[in-house]
LUMVO-826120 format. One record per residue (C-alpha): residue number from 1; residue in three letters; x, y, z. Coordinates in nm, 4 decimals. Example, Ala and Ser with C-alpha at 12.3 -4.5 7.8 and 13.67 -1.06 7.14 Angstrom:
BEGIN
PT / 1 / ALA / 1.2300 / -0.4500 / 0.7800 .
PT / 2 / SER / 1.3670 / -0.1060 / 0.7140 .
END
This chain:
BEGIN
PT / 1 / UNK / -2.4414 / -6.0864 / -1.6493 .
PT / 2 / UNK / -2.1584 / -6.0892 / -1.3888 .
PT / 3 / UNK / -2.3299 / -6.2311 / -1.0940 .
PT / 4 / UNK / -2.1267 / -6.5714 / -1.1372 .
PT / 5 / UNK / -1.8507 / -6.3572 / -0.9655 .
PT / 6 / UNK / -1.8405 / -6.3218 / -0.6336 .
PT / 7 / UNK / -1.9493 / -6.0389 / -0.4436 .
PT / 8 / UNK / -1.6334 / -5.8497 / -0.3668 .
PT / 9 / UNK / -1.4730 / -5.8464 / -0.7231 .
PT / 10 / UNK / -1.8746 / -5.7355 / -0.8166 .
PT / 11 / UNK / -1.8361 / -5.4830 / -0.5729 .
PT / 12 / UNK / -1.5135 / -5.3603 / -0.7095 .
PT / 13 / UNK / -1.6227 / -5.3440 / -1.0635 .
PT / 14 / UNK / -1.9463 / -5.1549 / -0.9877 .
PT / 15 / UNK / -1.7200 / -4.8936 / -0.7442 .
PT / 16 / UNK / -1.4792 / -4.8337 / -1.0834 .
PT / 17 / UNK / -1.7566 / -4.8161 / -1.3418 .
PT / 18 / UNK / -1.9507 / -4.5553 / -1.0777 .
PT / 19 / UNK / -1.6340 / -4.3650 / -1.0496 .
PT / 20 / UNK / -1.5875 / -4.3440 / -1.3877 .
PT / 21 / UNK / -1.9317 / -4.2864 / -1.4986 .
PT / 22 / UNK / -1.9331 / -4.0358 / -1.2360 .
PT / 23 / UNK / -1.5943 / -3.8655 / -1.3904 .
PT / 24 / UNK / -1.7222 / -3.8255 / -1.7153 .
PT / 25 / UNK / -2.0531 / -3.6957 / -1.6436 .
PT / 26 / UNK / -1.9610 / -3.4339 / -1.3852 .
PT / 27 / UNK / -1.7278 / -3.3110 / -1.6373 .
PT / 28 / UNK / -1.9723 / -3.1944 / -1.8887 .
PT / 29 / UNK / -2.1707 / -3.1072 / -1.6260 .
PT / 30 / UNK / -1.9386 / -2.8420 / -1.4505 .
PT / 31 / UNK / -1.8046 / -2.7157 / -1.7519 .
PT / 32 / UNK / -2.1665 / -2.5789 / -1.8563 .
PT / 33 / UNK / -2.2185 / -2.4646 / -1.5397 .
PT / 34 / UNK / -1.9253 / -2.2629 / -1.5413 .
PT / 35 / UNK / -2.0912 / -2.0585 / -1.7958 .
PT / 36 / UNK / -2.4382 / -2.0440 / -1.6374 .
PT / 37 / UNK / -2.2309 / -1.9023 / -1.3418 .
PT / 38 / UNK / -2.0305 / -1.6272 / -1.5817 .
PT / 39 / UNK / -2.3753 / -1.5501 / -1.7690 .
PT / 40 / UNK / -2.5940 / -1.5444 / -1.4511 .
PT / 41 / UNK / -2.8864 / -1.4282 / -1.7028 .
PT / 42 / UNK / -3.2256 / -1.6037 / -1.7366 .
PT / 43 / UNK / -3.2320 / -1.6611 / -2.0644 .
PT / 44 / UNK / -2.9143 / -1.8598 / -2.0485 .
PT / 45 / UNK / -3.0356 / -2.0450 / -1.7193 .
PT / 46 / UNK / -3.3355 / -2.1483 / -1.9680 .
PT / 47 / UNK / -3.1057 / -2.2779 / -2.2474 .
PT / 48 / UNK / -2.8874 / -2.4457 / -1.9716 .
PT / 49 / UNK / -3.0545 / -2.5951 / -1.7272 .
PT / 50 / UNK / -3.2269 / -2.8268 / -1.9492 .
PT / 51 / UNK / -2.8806 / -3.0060 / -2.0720 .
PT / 52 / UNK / -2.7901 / -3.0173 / -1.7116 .
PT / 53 / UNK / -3.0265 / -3.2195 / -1.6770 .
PT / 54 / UNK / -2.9825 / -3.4699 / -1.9592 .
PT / 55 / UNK / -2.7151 / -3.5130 / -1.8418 .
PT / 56 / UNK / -2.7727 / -3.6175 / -1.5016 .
PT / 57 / UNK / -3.0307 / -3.8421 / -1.6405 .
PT / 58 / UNK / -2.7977 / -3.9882 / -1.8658 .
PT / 59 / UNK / -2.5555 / -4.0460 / -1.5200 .
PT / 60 / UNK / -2.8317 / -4.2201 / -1.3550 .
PT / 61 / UNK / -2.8982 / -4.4588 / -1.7143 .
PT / 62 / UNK / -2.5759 / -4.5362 / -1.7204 .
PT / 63 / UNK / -2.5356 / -4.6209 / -1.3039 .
PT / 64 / UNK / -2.8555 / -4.8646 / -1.3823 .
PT / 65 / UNK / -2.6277 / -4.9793 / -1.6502 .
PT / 66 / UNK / -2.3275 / -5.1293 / -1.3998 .
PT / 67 / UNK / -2.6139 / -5.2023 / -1.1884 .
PT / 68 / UNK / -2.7923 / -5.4372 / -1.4268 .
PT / 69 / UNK / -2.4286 / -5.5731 / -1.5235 .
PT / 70 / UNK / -2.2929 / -5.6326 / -1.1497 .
PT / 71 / UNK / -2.6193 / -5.7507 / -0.9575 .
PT / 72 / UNK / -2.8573 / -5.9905 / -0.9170 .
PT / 73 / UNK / -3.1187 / -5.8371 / -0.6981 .
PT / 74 / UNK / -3.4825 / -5.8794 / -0.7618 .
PT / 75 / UNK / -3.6738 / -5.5179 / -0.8426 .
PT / 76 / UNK / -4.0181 / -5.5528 / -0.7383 .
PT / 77 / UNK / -4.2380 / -5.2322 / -0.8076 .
PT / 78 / UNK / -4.5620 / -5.0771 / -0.8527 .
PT / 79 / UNK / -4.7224 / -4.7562 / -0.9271 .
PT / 80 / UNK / -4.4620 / -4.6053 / -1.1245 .
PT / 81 / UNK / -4.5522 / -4.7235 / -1.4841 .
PT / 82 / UNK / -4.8529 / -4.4964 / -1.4216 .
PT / 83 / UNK / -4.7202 / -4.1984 / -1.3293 .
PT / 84 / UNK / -4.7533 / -3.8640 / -1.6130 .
PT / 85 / UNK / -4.3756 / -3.7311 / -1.7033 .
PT / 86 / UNK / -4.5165 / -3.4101 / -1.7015 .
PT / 87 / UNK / -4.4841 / -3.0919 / -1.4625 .
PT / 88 / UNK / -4.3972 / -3.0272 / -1.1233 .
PT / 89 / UNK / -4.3598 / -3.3358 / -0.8323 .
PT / 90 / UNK / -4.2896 / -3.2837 / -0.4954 .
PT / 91 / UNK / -4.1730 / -3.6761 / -0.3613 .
PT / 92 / UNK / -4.1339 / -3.7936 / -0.0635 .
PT / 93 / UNK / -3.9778 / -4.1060 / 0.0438 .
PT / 94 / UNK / -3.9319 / -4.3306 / 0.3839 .
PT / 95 / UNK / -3.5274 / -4.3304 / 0.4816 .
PT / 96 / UNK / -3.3130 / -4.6066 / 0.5949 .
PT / 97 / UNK / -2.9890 / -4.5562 / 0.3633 .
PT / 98 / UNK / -2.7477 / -4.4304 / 0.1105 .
PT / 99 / UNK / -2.8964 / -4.6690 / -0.0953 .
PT / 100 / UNK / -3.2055 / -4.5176 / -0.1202 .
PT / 101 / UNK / -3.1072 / -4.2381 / -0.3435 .
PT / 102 / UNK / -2.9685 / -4.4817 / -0.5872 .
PT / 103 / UNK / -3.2975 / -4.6594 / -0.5916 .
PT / 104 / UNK / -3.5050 / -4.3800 / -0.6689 .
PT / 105 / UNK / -3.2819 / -4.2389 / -0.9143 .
PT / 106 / UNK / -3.2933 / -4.5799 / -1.0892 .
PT / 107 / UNK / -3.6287 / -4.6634 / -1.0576 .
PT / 108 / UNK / -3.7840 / -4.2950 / -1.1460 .
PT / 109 / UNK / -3.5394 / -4.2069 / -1.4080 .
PT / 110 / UNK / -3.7558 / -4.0805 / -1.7106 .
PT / 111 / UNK / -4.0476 / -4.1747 / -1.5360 .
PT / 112 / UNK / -4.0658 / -3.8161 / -1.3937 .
PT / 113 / UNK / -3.8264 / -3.4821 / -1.3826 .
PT / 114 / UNK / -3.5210 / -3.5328 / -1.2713 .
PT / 115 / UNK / -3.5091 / -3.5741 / -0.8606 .
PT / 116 / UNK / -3.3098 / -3.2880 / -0.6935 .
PT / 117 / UNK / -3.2922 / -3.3537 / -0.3330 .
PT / 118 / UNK / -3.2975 / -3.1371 / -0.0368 .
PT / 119 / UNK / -2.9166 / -3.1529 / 0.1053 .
PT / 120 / UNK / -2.7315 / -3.1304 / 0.4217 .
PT / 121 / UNK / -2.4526 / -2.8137 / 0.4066 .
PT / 122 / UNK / -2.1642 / -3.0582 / 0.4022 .
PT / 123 / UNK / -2.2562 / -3.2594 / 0.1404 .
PT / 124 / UNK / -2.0859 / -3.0165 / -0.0898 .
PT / 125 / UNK / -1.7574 / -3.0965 / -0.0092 .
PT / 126 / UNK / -1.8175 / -3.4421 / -0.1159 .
PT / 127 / UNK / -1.6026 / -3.4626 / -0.3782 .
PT / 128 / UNK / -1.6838 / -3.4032 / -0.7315 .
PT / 129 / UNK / -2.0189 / -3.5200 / -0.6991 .
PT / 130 / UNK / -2.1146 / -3.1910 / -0.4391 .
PT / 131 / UNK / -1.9805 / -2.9675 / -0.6994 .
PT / 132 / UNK / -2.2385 / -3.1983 / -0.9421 .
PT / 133 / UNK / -2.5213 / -3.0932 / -0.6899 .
PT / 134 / UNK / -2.4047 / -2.7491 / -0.6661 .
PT / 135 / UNK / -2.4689 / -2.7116 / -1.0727 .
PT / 136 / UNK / -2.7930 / -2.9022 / -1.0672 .
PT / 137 / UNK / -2.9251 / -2.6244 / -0.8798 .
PT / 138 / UNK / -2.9491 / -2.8650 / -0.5251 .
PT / 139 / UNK / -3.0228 / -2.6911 / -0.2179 .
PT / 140 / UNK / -2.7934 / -2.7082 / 0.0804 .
PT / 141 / UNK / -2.9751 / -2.6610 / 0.3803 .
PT / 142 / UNK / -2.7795 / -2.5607 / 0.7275 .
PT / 143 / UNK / -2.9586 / -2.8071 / 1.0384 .
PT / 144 / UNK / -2.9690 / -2.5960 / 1.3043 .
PT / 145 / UNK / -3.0064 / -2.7452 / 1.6673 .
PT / 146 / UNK / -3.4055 / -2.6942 / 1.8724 .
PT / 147 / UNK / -3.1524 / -2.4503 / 2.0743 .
PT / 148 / UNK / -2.9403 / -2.2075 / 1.8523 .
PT / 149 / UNK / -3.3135 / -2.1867 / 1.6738 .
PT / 150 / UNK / -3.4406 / -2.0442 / 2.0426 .
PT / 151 / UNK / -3.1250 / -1.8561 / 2.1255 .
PT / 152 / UNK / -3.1360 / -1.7013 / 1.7252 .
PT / 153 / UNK / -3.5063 / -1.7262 / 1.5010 .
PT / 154 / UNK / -3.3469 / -1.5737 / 1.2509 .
PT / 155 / UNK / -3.1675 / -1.8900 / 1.1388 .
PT / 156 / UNK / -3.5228 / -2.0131 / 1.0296 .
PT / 157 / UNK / -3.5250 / -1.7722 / 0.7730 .
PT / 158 / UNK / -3.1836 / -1.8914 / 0.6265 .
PT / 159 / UNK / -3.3512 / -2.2167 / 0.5322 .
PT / 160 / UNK / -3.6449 / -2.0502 / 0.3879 .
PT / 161 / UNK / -3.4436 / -1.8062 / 0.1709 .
PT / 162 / UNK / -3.2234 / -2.1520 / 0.0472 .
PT / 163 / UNK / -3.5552 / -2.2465 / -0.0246 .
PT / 164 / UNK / -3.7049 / -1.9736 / -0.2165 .
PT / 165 / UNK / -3.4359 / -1.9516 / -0.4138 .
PT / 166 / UNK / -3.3574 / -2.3304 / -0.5149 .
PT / 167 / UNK / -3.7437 / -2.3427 / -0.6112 .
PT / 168 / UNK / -3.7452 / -1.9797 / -0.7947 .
PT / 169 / UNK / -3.4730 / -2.2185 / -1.0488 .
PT / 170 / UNK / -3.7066 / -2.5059 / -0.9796 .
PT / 171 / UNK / -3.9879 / -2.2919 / -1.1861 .
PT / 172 / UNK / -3.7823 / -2.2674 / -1.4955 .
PT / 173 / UNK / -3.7853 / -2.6108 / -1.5682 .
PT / 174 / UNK / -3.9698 / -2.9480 / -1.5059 .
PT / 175 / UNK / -3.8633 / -3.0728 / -1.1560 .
PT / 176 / UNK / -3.9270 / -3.3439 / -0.9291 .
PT / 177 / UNK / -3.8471 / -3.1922 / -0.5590 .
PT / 178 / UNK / -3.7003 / -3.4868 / -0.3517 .
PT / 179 / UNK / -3.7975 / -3.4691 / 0.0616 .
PT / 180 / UNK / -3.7035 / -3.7424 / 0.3442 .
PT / 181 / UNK / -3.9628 / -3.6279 / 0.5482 .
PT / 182 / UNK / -3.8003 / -3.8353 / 0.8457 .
PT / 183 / UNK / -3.4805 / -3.6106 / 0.8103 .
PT / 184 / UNK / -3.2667 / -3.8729 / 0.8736 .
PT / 185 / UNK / -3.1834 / -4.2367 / 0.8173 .
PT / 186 / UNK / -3.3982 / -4.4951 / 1.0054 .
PT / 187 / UNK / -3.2207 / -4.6510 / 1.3034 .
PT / 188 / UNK / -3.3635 / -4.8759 / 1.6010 .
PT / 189 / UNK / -3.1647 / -4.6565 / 1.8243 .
PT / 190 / UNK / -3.2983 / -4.3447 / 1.6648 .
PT / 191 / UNK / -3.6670 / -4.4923 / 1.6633 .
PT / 192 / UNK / -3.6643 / -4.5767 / 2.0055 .
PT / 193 / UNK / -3.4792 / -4.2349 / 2.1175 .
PT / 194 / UNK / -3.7718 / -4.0372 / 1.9747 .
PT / 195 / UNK / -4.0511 / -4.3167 / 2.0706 .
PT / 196 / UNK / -4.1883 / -4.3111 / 1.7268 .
PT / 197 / UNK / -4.5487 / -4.4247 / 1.7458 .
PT / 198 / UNK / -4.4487 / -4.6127 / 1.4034 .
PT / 199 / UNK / -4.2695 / -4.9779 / 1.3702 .
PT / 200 / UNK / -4.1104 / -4.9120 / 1.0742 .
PT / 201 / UNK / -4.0364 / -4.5171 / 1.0214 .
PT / 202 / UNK / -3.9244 / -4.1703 / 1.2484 .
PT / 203 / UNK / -4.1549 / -3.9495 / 1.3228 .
PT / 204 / UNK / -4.2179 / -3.7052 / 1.0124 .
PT / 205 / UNK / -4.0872 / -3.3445 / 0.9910 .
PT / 206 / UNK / -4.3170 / -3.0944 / 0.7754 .
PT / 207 / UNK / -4.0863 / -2.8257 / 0.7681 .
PT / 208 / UNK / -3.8807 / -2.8699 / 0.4657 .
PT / 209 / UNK / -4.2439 / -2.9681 / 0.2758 .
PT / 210 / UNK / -4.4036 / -2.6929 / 0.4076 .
PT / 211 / UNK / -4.0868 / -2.4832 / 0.2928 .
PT / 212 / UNK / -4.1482 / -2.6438 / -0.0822 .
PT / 213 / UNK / -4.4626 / -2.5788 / -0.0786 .
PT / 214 / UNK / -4.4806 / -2.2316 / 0.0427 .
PT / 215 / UNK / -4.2185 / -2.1336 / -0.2080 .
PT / 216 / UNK / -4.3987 / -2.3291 / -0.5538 .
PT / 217 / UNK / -4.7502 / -2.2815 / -0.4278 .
PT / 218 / UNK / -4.9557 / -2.4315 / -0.6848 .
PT / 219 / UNK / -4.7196 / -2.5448 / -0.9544 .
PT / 220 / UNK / -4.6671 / -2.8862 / -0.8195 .
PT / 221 / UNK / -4.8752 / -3.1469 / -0.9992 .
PT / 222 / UNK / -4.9164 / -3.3625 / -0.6693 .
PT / 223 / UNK / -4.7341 / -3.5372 / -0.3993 .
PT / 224 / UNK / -4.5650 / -3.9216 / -0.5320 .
PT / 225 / UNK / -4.5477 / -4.1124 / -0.1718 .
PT / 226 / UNK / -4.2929 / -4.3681 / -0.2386 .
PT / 227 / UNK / -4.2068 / -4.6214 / -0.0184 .
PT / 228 / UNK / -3.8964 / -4.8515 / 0.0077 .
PT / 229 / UNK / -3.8918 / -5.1908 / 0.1788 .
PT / 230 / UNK / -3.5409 / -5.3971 / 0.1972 .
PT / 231 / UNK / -3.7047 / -5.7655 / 0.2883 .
PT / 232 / UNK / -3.3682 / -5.8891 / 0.3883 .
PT / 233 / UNK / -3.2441 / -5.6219 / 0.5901 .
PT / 234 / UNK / -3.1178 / -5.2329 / 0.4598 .
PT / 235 / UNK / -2.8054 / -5.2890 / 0.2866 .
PT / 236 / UNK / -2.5057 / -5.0774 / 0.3006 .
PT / 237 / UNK / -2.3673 / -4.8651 / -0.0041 .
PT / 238 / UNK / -2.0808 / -5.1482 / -0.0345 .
PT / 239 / UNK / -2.3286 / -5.4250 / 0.0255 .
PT / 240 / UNK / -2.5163 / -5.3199 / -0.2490 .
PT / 241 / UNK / -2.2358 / -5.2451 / -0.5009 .
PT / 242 / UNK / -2.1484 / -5.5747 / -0.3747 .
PT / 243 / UNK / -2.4686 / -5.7180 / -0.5740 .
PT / 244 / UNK / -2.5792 / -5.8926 / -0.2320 .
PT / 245 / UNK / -2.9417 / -5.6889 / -0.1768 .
PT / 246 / UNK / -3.1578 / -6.0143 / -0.3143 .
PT / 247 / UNK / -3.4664 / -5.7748 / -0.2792 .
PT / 248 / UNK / -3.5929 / -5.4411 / -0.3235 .
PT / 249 / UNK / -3.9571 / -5.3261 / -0.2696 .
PT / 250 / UNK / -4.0948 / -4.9877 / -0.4029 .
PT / 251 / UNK / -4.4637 / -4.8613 / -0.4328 .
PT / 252 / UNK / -4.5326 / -4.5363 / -0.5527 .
PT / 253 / UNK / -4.8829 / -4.3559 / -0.5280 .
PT / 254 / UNK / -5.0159 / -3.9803 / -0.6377 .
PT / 255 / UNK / -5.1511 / -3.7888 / -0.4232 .
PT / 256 / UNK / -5.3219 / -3.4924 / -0.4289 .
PT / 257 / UNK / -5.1944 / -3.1723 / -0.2520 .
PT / 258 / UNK / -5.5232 / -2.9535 / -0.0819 .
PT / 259 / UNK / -5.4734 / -2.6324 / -0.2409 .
PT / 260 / UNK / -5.4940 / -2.4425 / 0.1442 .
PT / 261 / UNK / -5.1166 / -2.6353 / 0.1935 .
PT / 262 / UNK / -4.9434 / -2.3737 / -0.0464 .
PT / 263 / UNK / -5.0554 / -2.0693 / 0.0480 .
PT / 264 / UNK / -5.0599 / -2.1148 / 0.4648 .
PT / 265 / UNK / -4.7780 / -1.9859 / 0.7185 .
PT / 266 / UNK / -4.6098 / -2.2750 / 0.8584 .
PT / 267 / UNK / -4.4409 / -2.0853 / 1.1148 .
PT / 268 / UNK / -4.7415 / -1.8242 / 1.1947 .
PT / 269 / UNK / -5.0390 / -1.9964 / 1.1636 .
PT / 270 / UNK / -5.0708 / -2.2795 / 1.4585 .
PT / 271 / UNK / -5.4243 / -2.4204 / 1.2877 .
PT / 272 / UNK / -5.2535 / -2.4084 / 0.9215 .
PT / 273 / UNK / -4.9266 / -2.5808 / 1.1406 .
PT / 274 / UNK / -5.1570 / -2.8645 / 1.2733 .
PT / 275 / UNK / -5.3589 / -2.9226 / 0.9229 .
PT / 276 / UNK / -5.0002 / -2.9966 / 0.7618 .
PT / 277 / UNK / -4.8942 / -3.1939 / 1.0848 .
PT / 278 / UNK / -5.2039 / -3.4072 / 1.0598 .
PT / 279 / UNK / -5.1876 / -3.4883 / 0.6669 .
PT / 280 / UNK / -4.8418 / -3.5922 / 0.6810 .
PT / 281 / UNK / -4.9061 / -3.7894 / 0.9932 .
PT / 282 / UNK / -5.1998 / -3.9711 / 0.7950 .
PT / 283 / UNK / -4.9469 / -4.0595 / 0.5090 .
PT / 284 / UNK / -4.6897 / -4.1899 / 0.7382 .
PT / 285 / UNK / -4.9728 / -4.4363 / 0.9204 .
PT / 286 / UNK / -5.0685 / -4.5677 / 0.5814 .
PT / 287 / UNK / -4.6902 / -4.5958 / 0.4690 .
PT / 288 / UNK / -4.6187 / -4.8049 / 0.8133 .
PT / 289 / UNK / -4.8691 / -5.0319 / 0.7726 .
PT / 290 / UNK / -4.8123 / -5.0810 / 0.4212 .
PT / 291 / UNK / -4.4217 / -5.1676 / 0.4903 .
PT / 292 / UNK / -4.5760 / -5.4065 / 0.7446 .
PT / 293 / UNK / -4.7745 / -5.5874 / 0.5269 .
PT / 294 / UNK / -4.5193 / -5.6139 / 0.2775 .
PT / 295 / UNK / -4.2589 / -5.7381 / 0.5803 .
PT / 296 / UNK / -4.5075 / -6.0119 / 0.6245 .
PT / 297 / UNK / -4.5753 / -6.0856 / 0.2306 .
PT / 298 / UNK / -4.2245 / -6.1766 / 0.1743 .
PT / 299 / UNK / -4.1492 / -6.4874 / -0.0399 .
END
């Protein structure tokens, strides 16, 4: 409706109406957490956690709001429409920006449960919207370095008790458990640094999946693989508030999750270790060559 303007003042109007939108939501949002956090009791967390999150999903309908207002870009996707909005999902998604989160949220809303994401410790001091994660029940996990993890093991187990605990809320209420199994945003620099035997992705981590899984065992309906290809190049946050992302590519697919994956010991068992190692790594092959071929299919 507004793409007549030009990018900047589009980019300024979607900033304000996030802001806003933002604002108002986290609002409601922190005041009912305040009393899920003064009645720590499970029957309120029952009664609560539900409107929490309506009303994140009302955040992210309103965000695709501003974003059908401000932009022009061209939303090309597959395999959602199929998916049951029903039970548990664990998801996991190729990385490559800030943007991705957005896309997802826009794209999945009320397809599935709401997407809580594993976080980085930090990202609570964003402002208002890391107190917003902190009521939705998001887990903030510490990164240790390969060397404080040698020098001190029991920093493993900080992540797993985050872990057990985010999930153990998880159980209470339909969730879709968000994992960038690359762990970080994909970079050429970064690519090349770790010689990724991929063109298009890092090398996958299967410790924060392996973490999820251990700590919901069965209750996850299946693993949605989603991939996200930018045919133009990945956009910045401001780039694509800006309305200038002509493109975006997702594909979504169900898989199933063997039933030996929720009950093994990641960090004890070296067989159970390479089982998980090889699955994933079979996922991420299929997910490069797919974002290949759809490279080469642009228009």
């Amino acid at each position: 409706m507004l793409g007549f303007l030009p990018p900047v003042v589009r980019g300024i109007i979607a900033l304000l109406l996030l802001v806003i939108n933002t604002l108002f939501w986290c609002a409601l949002l922190l005041a009912l957490a305040l009393v899920k956090l003064v009645l720590p009791f499970a029957v309120v967390r029952k009664a609560i956690d539900p409107v929490l999150n309506a009303i994140a999903t009302a955040w992210i309908a309103c965000n695709s709001g501003w974003m059908r207002l401000t932009q022009r870009t061209e939303w090309d996707v597959e395999g959602v429409a199929k998916l049951p909005y029903r039970g548990w999902y664990l998801v996991n998604c190729n990385h490559q920006s800030w943007v991705d989160i957005f896309v997802l949220q826009h794209v999945m809303n009320r397809q599935i449960p709401l997407l809580k994401f594993f976080l980085k410790q930090e990202l609570i001091y964003v402002p208002v919207i890391g107190l917003a994660w902190w009521a939705l029940d998001f887990p903030f996990m510490k990164r240790h370095s390969r060397a404080a993890l040698r020098k001190n093991p029991e920093l493993r187990q900080q992540d797993r008790e985050t872990t057990r605990k985010a999930c153990a809320k998880f159980a209470l209420v339909p969730t879709s458990v968000m994992n960038f199994a690359e762990g970080t945003r994909f970079t050429r620099a970064k690519h090349q640094a770790q010689s990724s035997p991929y063109r298009h992705l890092l090398k996958p981590k299967a410790g924060a999946l392996a973490l999820a899984l251990n700590a919901m065992g069965e209750q996850f309906h299946s693993l949605i693989d989603v991939t996200i290809v930018y045919p133009a190049g990945v956009p910045t946050f401001w780039h694509f508030l800006c309305g200038t992302t002509p493109r975006i590519i997702l594909r979504a697919r169900q898989l199933p999750i063997p039933a030996e994956f929720c009950v093994g010991d990641y960090e004890g068992d070296a067989e159970f270790r390479g089982m998980l190692h090889r699955w994933l790594a079979d996922i991420w092959t299929a997910k490069d060559e797919q974002i290949d071929a759809l490279l080469k299919a642009r228009p």
